[in-house]
N, C-alpha and C positions, 0 to 999 in steps of 0.2 A: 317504729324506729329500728327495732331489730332485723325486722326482713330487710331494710333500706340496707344496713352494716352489711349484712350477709352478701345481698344482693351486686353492693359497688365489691366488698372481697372476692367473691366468683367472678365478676367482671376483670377487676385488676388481674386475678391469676392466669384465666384464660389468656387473656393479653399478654401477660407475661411468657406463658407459657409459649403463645402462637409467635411472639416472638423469639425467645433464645430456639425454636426447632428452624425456625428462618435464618439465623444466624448460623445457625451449625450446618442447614445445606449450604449459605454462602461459602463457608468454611469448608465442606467436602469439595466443593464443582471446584476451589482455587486449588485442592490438595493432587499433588502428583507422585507419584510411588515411584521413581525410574529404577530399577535395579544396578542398575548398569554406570551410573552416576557418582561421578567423584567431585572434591571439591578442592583437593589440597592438591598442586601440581607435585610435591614433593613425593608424592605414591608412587608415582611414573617415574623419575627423576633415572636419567639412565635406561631407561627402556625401550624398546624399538618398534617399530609399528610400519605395516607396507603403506599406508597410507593414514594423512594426518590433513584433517580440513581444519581451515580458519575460519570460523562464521558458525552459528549454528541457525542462520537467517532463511530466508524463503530459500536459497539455493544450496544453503547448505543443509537441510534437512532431507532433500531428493538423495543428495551424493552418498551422506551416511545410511539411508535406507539401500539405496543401488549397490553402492560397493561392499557394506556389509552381507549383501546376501550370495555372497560368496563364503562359505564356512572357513574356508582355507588361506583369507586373508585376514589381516587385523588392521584395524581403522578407530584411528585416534579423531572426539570430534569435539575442538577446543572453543567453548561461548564465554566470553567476557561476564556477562550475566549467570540471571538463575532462573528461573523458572517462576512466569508471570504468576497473577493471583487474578481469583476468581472474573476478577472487572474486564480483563481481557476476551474475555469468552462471551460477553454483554454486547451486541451487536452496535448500538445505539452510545455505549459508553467509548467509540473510537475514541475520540479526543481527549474524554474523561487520562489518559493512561499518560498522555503529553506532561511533558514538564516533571514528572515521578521519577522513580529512581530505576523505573524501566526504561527512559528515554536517553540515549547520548545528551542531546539540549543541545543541536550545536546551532549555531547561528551564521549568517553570512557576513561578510564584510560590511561596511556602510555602501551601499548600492548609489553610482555615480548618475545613474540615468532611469529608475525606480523608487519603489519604495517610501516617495517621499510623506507617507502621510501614515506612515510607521515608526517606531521608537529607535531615534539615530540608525533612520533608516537602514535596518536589517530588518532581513526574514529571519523565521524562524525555521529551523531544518531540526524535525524530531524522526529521528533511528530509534530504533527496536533495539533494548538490549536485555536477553534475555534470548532461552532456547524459544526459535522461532521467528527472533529480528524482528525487524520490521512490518514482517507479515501478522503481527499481534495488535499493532495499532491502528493499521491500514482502513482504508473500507472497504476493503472486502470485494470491488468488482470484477467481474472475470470479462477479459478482453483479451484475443489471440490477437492481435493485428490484423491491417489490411495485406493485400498481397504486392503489393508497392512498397509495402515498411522491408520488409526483405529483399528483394528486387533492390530497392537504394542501397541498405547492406553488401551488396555483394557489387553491387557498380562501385562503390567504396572502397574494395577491398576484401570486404571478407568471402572469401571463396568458397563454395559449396554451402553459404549459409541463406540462399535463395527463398522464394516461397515455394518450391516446389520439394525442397531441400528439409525446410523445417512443417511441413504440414504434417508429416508423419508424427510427432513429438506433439504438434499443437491439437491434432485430433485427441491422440490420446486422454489429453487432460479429461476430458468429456466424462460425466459420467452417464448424460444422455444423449442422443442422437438427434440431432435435429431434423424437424421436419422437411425441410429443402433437401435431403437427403435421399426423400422416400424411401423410407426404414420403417412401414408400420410398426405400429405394435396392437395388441389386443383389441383394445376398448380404446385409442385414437391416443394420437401423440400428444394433444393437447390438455387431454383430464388432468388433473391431479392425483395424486398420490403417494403414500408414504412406504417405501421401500423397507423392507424388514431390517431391523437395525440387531445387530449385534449385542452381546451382554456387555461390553463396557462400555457404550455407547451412555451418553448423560442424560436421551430422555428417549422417551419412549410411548409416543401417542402415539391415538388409533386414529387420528383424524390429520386432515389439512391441516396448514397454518390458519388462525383466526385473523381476521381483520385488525387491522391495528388499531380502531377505534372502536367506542362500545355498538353494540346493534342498534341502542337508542338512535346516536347520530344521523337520523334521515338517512342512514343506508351507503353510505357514503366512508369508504376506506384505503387503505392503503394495505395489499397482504402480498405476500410471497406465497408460489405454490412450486414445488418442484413437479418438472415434466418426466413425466413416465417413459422408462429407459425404454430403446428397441431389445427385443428380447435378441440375446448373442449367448454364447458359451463363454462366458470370463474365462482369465489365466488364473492359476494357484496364483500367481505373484503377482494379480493386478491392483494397483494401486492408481487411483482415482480422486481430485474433488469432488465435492459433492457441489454442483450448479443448481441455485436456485432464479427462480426469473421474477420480476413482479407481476401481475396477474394485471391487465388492465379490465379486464371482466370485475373486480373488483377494486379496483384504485381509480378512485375520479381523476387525479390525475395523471397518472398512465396515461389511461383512457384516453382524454383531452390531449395530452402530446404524441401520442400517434394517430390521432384524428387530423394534427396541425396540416400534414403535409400534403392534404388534401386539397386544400387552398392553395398552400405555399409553390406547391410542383411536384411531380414525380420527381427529379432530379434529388428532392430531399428525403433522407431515410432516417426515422423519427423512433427508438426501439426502445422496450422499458427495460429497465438494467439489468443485469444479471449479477451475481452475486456466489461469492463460497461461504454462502452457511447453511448449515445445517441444523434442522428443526430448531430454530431460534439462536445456534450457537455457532460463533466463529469457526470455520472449520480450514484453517490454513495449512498449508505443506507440513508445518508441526504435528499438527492435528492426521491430515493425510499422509504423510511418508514416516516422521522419525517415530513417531506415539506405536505406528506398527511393529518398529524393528526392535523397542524394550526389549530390553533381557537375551539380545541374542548374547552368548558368550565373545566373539569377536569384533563387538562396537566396546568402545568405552566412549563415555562421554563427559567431559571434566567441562566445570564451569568455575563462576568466579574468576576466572584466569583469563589473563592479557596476555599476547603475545607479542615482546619485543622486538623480536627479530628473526628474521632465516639466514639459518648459515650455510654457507657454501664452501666447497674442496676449492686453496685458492688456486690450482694448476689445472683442473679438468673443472671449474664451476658448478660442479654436482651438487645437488640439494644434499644438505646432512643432515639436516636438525630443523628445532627450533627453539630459543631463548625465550624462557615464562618466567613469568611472575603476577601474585595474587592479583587481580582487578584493584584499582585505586591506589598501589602501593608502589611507589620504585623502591622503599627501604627493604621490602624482603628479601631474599638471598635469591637471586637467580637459579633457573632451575632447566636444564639443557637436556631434551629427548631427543632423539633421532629416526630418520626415517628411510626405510629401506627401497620403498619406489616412488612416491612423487608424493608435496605437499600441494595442497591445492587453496587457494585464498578463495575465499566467500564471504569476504567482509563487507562487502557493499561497495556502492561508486566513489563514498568519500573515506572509505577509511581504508581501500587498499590501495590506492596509491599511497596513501601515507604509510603502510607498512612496507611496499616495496620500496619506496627511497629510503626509510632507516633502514632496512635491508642493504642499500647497497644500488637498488637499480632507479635510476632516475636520471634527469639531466645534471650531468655533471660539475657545472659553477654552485647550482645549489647545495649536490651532495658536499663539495667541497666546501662552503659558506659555513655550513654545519659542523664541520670535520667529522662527516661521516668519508668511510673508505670508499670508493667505488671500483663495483664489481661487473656492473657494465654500463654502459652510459645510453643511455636510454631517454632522449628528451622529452618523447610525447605521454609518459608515465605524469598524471596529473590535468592537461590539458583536455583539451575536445569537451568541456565540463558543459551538459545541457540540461533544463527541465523544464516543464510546464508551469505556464502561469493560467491564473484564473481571475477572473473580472467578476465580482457579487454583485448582480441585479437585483433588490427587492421588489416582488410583485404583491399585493394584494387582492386575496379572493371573498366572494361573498358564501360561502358556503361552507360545510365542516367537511378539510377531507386534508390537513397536514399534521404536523407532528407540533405540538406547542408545549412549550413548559409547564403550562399547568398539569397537560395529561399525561409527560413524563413524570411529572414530583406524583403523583395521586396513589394513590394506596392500591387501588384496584389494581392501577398496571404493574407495579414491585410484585404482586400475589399472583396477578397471573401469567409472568415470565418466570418465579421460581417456581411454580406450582407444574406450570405445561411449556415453558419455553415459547411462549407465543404473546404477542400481545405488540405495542408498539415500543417496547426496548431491543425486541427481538426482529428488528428492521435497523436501516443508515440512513432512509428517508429518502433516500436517491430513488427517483422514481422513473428515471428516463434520460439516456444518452441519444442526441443526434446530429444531422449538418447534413452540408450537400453532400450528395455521390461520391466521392474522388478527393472532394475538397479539403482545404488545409486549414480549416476551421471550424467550431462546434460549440455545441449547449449543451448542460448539462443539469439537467430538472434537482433540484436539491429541496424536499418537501419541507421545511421548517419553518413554518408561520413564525413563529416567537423563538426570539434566543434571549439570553442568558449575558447581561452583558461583561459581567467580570469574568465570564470562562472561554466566552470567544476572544475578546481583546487576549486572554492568558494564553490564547493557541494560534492568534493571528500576528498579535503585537501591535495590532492598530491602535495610536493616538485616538483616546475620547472623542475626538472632536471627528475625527475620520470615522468613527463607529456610529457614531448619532447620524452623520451625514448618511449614511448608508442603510444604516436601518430607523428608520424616523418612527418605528412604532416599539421602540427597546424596551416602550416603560410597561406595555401591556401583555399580561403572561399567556393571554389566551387568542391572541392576534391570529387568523388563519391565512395562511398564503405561502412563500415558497421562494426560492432564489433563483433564477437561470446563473448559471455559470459559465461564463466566456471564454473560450478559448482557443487559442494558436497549436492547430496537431504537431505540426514539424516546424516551431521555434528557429530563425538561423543562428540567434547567437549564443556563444561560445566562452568560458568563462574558465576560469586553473583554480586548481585546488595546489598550495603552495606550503612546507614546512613550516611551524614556527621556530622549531629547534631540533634538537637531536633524542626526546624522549617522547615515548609510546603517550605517553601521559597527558602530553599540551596537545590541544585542539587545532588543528592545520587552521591557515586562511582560504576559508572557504568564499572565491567571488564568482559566482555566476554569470555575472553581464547582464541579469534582464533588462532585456530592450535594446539593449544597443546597437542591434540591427533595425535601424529602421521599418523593413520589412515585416517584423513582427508586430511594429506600431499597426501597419497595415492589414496584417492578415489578424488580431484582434480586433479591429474596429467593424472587419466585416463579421466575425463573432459576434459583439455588440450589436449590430444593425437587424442580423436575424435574429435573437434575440430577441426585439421590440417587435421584428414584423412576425414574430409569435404570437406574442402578447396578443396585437392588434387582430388573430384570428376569429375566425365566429367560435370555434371550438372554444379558445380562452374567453371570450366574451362572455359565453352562455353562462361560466361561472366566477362576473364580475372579476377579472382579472385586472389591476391596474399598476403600469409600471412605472416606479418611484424612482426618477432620477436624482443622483444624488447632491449635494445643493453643498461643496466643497469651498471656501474664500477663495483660495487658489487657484479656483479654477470662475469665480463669477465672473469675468468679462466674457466669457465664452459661451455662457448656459447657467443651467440646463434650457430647453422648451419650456415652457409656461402652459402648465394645467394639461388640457388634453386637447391642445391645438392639432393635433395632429403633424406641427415642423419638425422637420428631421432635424436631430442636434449636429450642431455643428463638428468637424473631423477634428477643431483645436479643443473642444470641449473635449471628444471622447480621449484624446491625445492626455488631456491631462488628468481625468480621473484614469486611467489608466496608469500614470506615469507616478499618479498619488499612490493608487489602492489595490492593483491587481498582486494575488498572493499567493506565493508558490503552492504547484500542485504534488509538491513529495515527490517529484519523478524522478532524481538524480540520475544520471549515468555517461558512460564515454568515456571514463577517466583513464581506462588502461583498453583501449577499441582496438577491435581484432583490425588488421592491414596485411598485405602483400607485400609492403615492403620488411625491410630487418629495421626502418627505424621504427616501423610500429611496435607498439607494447606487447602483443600475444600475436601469436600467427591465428590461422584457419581451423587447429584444433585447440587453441587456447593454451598454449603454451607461450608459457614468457621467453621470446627472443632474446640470444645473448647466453643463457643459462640452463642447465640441464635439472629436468628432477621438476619442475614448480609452473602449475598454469592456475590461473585463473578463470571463477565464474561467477558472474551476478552480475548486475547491471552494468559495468564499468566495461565490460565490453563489448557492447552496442554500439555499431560506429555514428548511430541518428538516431532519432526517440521513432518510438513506435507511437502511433496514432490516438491513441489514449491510456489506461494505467499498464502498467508495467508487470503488475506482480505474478500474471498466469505464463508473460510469455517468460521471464525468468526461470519458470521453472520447467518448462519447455526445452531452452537452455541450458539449464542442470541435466534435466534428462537426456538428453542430446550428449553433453558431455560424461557422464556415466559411459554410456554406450560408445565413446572414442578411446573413453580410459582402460574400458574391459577388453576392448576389442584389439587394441593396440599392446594390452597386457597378456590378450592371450595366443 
């Protein structure tokens, strides 16, 4: 009985013990040192700065590394937020960060022609707040554009913003060279390999990524391997993502979607996703631009703090300042800094029109509605409002090769993502983006057999009854299979983001429009259609693929097909789960779009029309969405604008 005592107390201790040193790396990987970091805007109060950005979001993390690295200027870089905690760096925990006190939370209007199989039909729109924005919650894939998505840009208006224009800026992100490039390298562009990391880098293995599933599993996984850069001379000042790709040599499904389009046609280009993380961990513009420029003496970086408003000279319009106050508070005392050459806005596509109209610049009946003053009347400041929507297909497979709740909750995977950064937390399960050539429409491989159904509904806002319809297997944690994701590249319609009143504090009306171009009905239905004629491939077959129409009240007179009859469903079926359940894809943008003319929001170098001193950068001035996610060509963007701002400064 004594050795028993002994024997469960060394058991309890270990445990105990194995646990609080897991908790305490949990605790280091969220801890950040910034030197340079203030929290009270009253420090500055009165102070002057050549340049002061608003945002500390994917584009504004570029700006304050670029413009800081000029010793000779000083650069104010003002983030609502603080400084995420460890779960953001957790690849697989994107969603997990939604709805916290990192997210804005905003929401849409009630959606007139969408949404309906959502709570008082709204989306849900989750922003990044904290150093880093949006690019903290994101998933992380890396997408330059087509050479069309620029080309439209500039047939729109924006001049010199071409694809021949921005390929300079899009190359760069790269941290390896593609092979279509013919850029050898050593031992072949396609090995794996892990690039020597740095001493404050968070891990530091000698090997690839591990498959996301154990070896047991029939061999059969999901990994990321980063591709072996072409050997080049780097610049002292080069700053890079870090791209990683999914291996289909090791992902059954990889594999099988770029096997599809062998069937399907040439015409279709089927590619496994790409992604910025690094050896298991989030590695965003945060991560790559501002995390480098710590400690310079001429960055400061004030958080917690909102900014009110930008003030302008009222005879010459000159930017002068800007009006702060704590994050969450209008009772604190305002707090007025100034800026000696240009403020630059990087608050994203929904909240800097909102600051330029309580600024002063916006359509005019509205500024006056408010009794804000107006400083220049600027109608299109808010409108052109566009995003992606996505359609969730549930497929079923017979084999083990996705991400399921059971293997996320499991002990094994928590120990070997803190241990090595690898394992299946250290993925987003997106295992393949594709569609036809040229085309205005696409799929998007999203590997998750089993979800979770109180966390999805918490991140989707789908009605119960809308969530069961769509995933019929919610109750089983070990389900293996995978979503195709539907959707419309270049969306037409067009939606305003509008004041609610005259303080920083209330959340604008944000209404999108989904759908209400018909044309979008259209060009996602032929989304939806390839989609199925995926499914139906021999490559999906071989691994019992089978696609689960979703069986909506609302939509029974129309569908779905019955069983595996092979009938194509009808165009008023797809018409209405669509109209039910397709859910925004995060992409906001357009709200302040570069144009030719003076009524547009910023000219050709991003500079707000009507005013001297203040441009804008981040998604909001895109004049049309780019072809899939947004976040690598924003900073593309950024960098583009750095190099207008330096060059015109110097």
């Amino acid at each position: 009985m004594g050795c028993l005592k002994k024997l469960f107390l060394t058991v309890t201790l270990v445990a105990t013990v194995g646990c609080a040193a897991l908790l305490i790396l949990w605790m280091w990987l969220g801890l950040e040192l910034i030197p340079n970091q203030i929290r009270d805007p009253r420090l500055i109060e009165g102070l002057s700065f050549d340049y002061i950005i608003v945002g500390a979001g994917t584009a504004g993390c570029v700006l304050a590394n670029r413009l800081s690295s000029e010793p000779n200027v000083s650069v104010l870089l003002i983030e609502a937020g603080g400084t995420f905690g460890a779960a953001s760096i957790v690849p697989l925990l994107s969603t997990a960060m939604q709805g916290t006190k990192y997210d804005w939370s905003f929401r849409t209007t009630p959606q007139k022609y969408s949404s309906y199989g959502l709570g008082d039909q709204q989306q849900l729109l989750p922003r990044g707040k904290g150093l880093g924005g949006s690019g903290q919650l994101n998933y992380m894939l890396h997408f330059t554009g087509i050479p069309s998505d620029f080309d439209r840009w500039e047939q729109l208006g924006a001049i010199d913003w071409s694809w021949e224009a921005m390929k300079p800026y899009l190359d760069q992100l790269w941290q390896w060279r593609r092979a279509e490039k013919n850029e050898p390298a050593q031992d072949g562009m396609n090995e794996c390999m892990m690039r020597e990391l740095t001493s404050d880098e968070l891990y530091e293995p000698k090997q690839h990524y591990t498959p996301m599933l154990p070896e047991s599993d029939d061999g059969v996984s999901i990994t990321f391997c980063q591709q072996k850069q072409a050997h080049r001379k780097p610049r002292t000042d080069d700053v890079a993502l870090h791209v990683t790709e999914v291996n289909p040599n090791e992902s059954l499904l990889a594999k099988v979607f770029t096997e599809a389009p062998a069937e399907l046609g040439r015409d279709y280009v089927f590619e496994p996703a790409r992604y910025t993380i690094r050896n298991g961990i989030r590695w965003s513009s945060y991560h790559a631009h501002l995390r480098t420029a710590f400690g310079r003496p001429n960055l400061t970086i004030l958080t917690s703090t909102t900014v009110a408003k930008v003030l302008f000279d009222e005879t010459t319009k000159q930017t002068k300042g800007l009006v702060l106050q704590t994050s969450g508070s209008e009772l604190s005392r305002p707090v007025v800094v100034s800026v000696r050459r240009e403020v630059i806005l990087s608050a994203g596509a929904l909240q800097t029109p909102q600051l330029l109209k309580l600024s002063g610049i916006g359509p005019k009946l509205e500024l006056q509605r408010h009794g804000i003053g107006v400083v220049h009347d600027s109608p299109s400041v808010g409108l052109n409002y566009f995003d992606h929507l996505n359609l969730p297909l549930f497929v079923t497979i017979n084999v083990t090769a996705s991400v399921t709740v059971d293997k996320v909750l499991s002990i094994d995977s928590i120990v070997q993502y803190l241990r090595h950064g690898k394992g299946v937390l250290a993925t987003t399960a997106i295992a393949g983006i594709g569609g036809q050539r040229g085309g205005r429409h696409g799929v998007i491989l999203f590997g998750m057999g089993s979800v979770d159904e109180q966390a999805l509904r918490h991140v989707s806002n789908m009605k119960q009854e809308t969530f069961r319809a769509f995933f019929p297997f919610y109750r089983n944690a070990s389900q293996e299979g995978f979503l195709f994701l539907s959707t419309c590249h270049q969306p037409r319609s067009r939606g305003a983001i509008f004041l609610r009143d005259r303080h920083i504090t209330s959340d604008p009306f944000f209404n999108p429009n989904y759908l209400k171009d018909r044309a979008d009905i259209e060009c996602m239905m032929e989304a939806i259609r390839l989609a199925a004629r995926t499914v139906a491939t021999d490559a999906f077959r071989k691994i019992g693929a089978q696609l689960h129409w979703p069986r909506i009240k609302r939509c029974a007179n129309f569908g779905p097909p019955e069983g595996d009859s092979g009938v194509a469903p009808s165009d008023r079926y797809l018409e209405c789960i669509l109209r039910t359940s397709a859910l925004t894809g995060h992409h906001p943008g357009g709200t302040a779009a570069i144009g030719r003319s003076s009524e547009a929001v910023v000219d050709n170098q991003l500079r707000v029309n009507g005013v001297k001193g203040l441009r804008v950068v981040d998604a909001s001035v895109f004049p049309s969405p780019v072809s899939g996610t947004p976040n690598s060509v924003v900073i593309a963007v950024a960098e583009r604008a750095s190099a207008l701002i330096r060059a015109g400064n110097n």
